[in-house]
N, CA, C and O atoms as a MOPAC input file, in Angstrom:
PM7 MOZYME 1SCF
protein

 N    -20.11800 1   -50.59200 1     5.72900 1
 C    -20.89400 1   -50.57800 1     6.94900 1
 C    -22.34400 1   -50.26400 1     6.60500 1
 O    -22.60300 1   -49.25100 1     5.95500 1
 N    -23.42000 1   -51.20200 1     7.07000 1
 C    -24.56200 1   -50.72400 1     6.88100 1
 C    -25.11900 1   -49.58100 1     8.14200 1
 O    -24.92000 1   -49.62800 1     9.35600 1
 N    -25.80800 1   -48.66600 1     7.40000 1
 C    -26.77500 1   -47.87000 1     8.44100 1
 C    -27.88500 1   -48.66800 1     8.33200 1
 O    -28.23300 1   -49.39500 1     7.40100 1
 N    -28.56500 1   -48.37600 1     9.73000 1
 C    -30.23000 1   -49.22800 1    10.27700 1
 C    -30.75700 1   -48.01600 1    10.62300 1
 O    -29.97700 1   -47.10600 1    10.90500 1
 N    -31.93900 1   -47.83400 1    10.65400 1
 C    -32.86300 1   -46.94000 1    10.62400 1
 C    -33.88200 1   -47.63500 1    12.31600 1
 O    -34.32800 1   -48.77800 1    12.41200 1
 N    -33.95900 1   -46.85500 1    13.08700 1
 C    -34.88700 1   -47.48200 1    14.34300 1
 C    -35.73400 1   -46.18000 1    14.84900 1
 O    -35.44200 1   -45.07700 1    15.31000 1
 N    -36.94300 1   -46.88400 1    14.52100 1
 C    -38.03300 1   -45.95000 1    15.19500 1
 C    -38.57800 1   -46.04700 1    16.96300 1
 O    -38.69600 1   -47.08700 1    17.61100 1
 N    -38.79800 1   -44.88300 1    17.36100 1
 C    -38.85600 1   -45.01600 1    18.71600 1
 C    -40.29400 1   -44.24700 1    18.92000 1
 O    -40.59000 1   -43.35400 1    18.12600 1
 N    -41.07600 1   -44.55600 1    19.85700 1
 C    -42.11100 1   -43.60600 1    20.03800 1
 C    -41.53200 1   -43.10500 1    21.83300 1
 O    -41.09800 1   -43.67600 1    22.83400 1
 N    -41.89400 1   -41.61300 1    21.36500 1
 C    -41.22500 1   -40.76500 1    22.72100 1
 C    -42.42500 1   -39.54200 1    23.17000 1
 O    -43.17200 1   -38.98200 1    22.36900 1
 N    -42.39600 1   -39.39500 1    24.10400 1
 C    -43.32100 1   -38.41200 1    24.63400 1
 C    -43.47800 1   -36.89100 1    24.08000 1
 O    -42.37900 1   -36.39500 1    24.33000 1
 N    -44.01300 1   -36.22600 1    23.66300 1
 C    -44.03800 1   -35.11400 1    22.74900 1
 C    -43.19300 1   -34.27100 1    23.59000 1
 O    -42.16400 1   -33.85900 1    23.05500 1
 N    -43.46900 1   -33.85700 1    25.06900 1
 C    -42.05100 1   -32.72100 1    25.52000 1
 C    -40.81600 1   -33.62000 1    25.82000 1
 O    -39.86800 1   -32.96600 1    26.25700 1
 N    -40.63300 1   -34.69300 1    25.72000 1
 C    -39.22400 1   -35.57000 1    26.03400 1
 C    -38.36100 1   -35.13400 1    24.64400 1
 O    -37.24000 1   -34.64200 1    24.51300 1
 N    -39.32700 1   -35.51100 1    23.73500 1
 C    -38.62000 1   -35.11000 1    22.39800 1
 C    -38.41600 1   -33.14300 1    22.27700 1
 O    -38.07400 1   -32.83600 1    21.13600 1
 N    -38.52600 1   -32.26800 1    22.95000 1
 C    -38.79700 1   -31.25500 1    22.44500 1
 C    -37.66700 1   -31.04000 1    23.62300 1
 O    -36.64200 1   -30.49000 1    23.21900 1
 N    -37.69200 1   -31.30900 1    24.69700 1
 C    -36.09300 1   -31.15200 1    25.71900 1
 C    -34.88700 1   -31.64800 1    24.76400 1
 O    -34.02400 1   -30.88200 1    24.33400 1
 N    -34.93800 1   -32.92400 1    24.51000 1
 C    -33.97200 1   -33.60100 1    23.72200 1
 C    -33.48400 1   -32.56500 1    22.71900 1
 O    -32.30500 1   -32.29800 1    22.48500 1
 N    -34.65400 1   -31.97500 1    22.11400 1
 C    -34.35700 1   -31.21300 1    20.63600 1
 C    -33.54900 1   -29.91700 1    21.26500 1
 O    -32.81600 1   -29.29600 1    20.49500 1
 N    -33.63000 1   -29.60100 1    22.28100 1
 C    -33.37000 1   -28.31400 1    23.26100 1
 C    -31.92000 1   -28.42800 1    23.33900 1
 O    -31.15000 1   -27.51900 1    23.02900 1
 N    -31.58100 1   -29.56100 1    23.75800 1
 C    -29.97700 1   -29.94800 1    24.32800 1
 C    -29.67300 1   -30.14400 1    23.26700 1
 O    -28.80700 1   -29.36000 1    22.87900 1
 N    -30.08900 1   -31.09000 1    22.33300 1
 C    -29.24400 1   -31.05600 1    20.55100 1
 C    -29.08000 1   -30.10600 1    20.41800 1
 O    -27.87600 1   -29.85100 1    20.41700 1
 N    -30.06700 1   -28.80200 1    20.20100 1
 C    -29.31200 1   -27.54800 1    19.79600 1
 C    -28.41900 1   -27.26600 1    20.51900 1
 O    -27.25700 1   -27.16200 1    20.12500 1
 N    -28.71200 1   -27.12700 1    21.46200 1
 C    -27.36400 1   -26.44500 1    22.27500 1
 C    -26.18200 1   -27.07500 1    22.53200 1
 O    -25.34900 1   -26.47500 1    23.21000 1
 N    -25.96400 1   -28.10300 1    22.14600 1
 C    -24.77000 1   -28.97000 1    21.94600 1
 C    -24.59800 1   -28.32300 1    20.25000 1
 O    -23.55900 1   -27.81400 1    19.83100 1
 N    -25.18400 1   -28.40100 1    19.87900 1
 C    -24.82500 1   -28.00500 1    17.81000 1
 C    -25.02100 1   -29.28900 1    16.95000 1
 O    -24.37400 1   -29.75700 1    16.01300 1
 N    -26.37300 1   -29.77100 1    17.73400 1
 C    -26.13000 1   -31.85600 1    17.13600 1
 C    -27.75000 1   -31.27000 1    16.09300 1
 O    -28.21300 1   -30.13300 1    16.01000 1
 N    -28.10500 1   -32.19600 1    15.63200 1
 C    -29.69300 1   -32.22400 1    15.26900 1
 C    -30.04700 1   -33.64400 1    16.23800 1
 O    -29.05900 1   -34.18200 1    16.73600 1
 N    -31.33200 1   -34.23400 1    16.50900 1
 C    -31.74700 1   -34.83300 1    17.13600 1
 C    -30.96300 1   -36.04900 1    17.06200 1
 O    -30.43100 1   -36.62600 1    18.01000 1
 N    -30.94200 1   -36.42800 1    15.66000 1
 C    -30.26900 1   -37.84200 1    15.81400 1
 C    -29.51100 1   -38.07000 1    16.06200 1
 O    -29.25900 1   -39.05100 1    16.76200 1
 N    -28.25800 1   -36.80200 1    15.34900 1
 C    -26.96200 1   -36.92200 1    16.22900 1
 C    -26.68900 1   -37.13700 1    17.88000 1
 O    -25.71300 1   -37.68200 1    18.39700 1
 N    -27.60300 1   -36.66800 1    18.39700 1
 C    -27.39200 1   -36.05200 1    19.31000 1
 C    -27.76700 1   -37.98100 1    19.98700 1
 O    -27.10900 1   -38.90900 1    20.45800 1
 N    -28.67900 1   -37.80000 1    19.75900 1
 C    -28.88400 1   -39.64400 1    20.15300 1
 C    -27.93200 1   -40.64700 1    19.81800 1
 O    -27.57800 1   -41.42000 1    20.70800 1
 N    -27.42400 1   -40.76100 1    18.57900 1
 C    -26.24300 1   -41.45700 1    18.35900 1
 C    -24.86200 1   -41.04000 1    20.08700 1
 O    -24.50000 1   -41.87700 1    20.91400 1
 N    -24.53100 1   -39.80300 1    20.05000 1
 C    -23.93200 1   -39.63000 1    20.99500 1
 C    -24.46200 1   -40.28000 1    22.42600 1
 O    -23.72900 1   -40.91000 1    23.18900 1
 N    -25.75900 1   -40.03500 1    22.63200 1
 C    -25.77500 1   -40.81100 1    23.66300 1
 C    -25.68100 1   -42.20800 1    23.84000 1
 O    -25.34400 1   -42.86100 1    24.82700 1
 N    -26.05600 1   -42.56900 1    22.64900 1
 C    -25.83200 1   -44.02900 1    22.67300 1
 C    -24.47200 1   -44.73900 1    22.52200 1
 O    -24.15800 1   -45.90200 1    22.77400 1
 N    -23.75800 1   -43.71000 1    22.04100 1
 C    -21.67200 1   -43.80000 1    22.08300 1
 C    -21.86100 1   -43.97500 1    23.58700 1
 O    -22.00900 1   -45.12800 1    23.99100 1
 N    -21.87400 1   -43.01300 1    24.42900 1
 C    -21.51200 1   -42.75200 1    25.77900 1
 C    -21.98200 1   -44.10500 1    26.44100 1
 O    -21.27200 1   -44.50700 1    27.36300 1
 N    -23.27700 1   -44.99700 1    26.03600 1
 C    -23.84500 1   -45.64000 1    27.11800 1
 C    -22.99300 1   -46.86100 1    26.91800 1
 O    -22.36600 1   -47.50400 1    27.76100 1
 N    -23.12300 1   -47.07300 1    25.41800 1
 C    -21.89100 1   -48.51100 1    25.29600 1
 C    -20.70700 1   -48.25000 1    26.00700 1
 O    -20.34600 1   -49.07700 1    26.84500 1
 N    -20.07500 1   -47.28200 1    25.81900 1
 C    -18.77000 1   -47.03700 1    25.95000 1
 C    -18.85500 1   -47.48100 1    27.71300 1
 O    -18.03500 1   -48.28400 1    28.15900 1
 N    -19.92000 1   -46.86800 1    28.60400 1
 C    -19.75400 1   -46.51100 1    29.73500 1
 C    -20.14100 1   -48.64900 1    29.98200 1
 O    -19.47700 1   -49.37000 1    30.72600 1
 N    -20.70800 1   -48.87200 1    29.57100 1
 C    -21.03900 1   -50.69700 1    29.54100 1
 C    -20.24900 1   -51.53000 1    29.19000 1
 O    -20.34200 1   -52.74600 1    29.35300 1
 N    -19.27500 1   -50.84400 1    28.59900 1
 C    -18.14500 1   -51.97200 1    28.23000 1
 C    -16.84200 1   -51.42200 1    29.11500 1
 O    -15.77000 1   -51.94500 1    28.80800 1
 N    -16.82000 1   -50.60700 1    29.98500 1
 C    -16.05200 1   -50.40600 1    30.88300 1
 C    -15.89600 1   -51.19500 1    32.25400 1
 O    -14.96900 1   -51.68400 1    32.89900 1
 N    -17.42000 1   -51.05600 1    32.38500 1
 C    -17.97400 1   -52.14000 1    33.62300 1
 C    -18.12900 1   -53.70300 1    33.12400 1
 O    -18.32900 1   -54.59400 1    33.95000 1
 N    -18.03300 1   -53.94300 1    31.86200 1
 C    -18.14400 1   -55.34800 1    31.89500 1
 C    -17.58700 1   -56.14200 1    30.59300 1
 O    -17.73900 1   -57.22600 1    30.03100 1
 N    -16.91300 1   -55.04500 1    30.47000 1
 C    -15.81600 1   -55.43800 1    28.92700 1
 C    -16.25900 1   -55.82000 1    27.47500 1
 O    -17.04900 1   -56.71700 1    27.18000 1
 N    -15.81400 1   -55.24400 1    26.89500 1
 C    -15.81900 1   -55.00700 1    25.35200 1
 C    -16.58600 1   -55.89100 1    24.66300 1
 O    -16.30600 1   -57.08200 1    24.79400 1
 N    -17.36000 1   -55.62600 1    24.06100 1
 C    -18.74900 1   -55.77200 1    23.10000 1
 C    -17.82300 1   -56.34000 1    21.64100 1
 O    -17.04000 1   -55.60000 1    21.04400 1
 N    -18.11300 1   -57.84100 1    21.22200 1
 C    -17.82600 1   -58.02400 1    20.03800 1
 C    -17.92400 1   -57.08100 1    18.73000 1
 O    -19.07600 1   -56.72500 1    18.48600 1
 N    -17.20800 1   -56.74200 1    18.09200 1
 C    -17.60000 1   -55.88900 1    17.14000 1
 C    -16.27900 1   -55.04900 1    16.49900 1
 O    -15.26700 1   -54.95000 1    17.19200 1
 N    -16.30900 1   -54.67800 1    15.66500 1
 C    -15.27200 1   -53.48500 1    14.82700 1
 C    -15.66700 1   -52.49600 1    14.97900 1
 O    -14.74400 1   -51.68100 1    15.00700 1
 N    -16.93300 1   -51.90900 1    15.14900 1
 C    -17.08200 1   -50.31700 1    15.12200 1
 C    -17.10300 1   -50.05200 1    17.07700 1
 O    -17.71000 1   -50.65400 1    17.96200 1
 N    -16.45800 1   -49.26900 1    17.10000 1
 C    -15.29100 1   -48.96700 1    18.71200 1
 C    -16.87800 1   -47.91800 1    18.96100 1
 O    -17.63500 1   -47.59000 1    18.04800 1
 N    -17.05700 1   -47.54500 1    20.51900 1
 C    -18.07100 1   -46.54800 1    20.40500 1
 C    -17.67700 1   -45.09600 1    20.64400 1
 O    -18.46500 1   -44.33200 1    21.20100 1
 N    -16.41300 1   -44.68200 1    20.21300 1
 C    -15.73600 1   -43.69800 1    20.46900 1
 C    -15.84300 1   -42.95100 1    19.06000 1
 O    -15.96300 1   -41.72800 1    18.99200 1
 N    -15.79100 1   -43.75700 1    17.97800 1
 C    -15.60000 1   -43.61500 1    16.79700 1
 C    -16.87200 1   -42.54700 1    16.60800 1
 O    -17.65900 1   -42.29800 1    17.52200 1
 N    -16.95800 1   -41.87100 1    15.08000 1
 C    -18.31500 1   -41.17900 1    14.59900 1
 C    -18.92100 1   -41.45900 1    13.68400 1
 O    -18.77000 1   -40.97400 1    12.56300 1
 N    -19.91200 1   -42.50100 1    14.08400 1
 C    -20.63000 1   -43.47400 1    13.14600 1
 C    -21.79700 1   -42.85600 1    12.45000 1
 O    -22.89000 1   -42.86900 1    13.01700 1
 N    -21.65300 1   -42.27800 1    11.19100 1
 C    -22.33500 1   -41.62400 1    10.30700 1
 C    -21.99100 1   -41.58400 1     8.94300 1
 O    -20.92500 1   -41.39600 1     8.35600 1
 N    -23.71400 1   -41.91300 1     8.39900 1
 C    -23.53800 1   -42.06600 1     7.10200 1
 C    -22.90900 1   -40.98700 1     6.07300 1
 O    -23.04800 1   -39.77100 1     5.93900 1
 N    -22.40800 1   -41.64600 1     5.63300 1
 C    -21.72700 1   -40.82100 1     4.39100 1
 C    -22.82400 1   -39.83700 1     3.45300 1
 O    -23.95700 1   -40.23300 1     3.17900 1
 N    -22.25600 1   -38.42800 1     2.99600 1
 C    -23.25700 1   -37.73400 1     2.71600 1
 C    -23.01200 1   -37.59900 1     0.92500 1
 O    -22.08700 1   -36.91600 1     0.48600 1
 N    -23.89600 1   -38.28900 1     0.08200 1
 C    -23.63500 1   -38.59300 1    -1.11100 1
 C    -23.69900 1   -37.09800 1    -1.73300 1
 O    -24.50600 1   -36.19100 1    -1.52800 1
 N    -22.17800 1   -37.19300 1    -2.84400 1
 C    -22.07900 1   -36.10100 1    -3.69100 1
 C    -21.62200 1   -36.28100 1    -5.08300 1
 O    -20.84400 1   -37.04800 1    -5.65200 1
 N    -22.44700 1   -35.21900 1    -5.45700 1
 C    -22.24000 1   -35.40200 1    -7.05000 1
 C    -21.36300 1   -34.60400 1    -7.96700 1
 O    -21.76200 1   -33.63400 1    -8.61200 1
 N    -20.32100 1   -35.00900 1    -7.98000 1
 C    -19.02400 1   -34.10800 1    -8.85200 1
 C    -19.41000 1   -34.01500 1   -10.27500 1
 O    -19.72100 1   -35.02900 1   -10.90000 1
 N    -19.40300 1   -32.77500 1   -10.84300 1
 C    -19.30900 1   -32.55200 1   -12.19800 1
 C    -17.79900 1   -32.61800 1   -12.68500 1
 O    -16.83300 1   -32.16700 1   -12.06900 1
 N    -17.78500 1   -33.22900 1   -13.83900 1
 C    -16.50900 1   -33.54500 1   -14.72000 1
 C    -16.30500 1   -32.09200 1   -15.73800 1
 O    -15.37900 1   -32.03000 1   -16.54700 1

């Protein structure tokens, strides 16, 4: 699965609420956006049915966190 990288320009206190509720959910920002963006598909393909694709928006779509084992 590839990750995409998307830049957004956002209002300096929009981003600083956002950062508010990430914490307090226990997300960091992006997570916390990924989740919303689970919820909005999810809630769009309810009302108008399922979005071509393999990755489901229920799922937890995050990159793998590279590690380095010593032998």
């Amino acid at each position: 699965m590839a990750v995409k990288s998307v830049s957004i320009r956002i209002e300096e206190e929009m981003l600083r609420k956002l950062g508010f509720v990430a914490d307090y959910e226990g997300r960091s920002v992006n997570s916390h956006i990924l989740v919303l963006i689970r919820k909005d598909i999810k809630a769009f393909e309810q009302i108008h049915g399922t979005i071509e694709g393999k990755i489901q928006p229920e799922l937890n779509v995050k990159p793998t966190r590279k590690t380095n084992f010593e032998a």
